[in-house]
C-alpha positions as CSV (number, residue, x, y, z in Angstrom):
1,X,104.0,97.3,114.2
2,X,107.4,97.8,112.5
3,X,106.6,96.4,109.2
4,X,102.7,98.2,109.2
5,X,104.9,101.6,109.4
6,X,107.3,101.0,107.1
7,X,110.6,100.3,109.1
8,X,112.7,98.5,107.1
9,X,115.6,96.0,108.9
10,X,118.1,98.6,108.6
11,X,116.2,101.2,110.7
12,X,115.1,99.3,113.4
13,X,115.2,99.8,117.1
14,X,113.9,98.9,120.3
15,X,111.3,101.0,120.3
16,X,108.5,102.3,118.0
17,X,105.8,105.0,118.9
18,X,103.4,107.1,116.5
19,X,102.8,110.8,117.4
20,X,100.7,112.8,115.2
21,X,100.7,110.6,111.8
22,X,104.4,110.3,111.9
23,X,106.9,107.0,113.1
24,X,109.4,107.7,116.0
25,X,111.6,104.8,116.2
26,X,114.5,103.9,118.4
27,X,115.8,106.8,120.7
28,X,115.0,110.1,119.0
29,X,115.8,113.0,120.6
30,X,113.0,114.6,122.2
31,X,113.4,117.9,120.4
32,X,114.0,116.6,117.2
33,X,110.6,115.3,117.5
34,X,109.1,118.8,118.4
35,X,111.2,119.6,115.2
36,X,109.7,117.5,113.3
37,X,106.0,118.2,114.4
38,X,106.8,121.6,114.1
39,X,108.3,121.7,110.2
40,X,106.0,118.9,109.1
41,X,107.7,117.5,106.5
42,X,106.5,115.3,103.8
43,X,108.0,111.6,105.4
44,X,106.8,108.7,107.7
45,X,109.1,109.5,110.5
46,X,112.2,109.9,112.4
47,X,114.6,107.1,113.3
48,X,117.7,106.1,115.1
49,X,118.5,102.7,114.4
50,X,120.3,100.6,117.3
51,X,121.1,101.7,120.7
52,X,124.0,104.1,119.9
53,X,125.8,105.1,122.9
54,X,125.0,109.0,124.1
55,X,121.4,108.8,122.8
56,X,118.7,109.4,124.9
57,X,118.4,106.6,127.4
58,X,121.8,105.0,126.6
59,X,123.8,107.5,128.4
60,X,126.9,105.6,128.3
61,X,130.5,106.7,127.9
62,X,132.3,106.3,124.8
63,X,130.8,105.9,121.1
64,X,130.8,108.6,118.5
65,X,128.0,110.9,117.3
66,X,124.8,108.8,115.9
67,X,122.7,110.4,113.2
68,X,119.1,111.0,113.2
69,X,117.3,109.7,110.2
70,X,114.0,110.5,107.8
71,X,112.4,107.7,106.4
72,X,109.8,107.2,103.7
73,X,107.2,104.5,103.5
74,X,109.1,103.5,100.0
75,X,112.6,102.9,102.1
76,X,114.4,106.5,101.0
77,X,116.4,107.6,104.0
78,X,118.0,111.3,104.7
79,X,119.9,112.9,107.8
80,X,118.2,114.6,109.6
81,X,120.5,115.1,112.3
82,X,123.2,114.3,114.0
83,X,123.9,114.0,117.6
């Protein structure tokens, strides 16, 4: 499923899901998401490589911010956040 929607190595997670034509993978934010759905832009999805610490879900102590990613289907990657 990873390699079908374009996740390359360096963005991968432990979990992928599709939501309206775009790629969420790894532990996204859920308002990011709603973010993303609402501004619409022109990439396959969002992304948070790993398990960082303090995402959702891996509410554990310690670790510093974690960004949130874009990615294209050709491998460009952007901030789009960071948490």
């Amino acid at each position: 499923m990873k390699a079908r929607h374009g996740i390359s190595e360096n963005l991968e997670a432990c979990h992928t899901a599709t939501v309206e034509g775009y790629v969420v993978e790894g532990h996204v934010p859920a308002d990011l998401i709603q973010r993303l759905l609402r501004e619409r832009p022109e990439v396959a999805g969002l992304a948070v490589p790993g398990m960082p610490a303090r995402s959702p879900g891996m509410d554990g102590a310690g670790g510093g911010p974690y960004q949130v990613l874009t990615f294209t289907r050709d491998g460009r990657t952007t901030v789009y956040a960071t948490r």
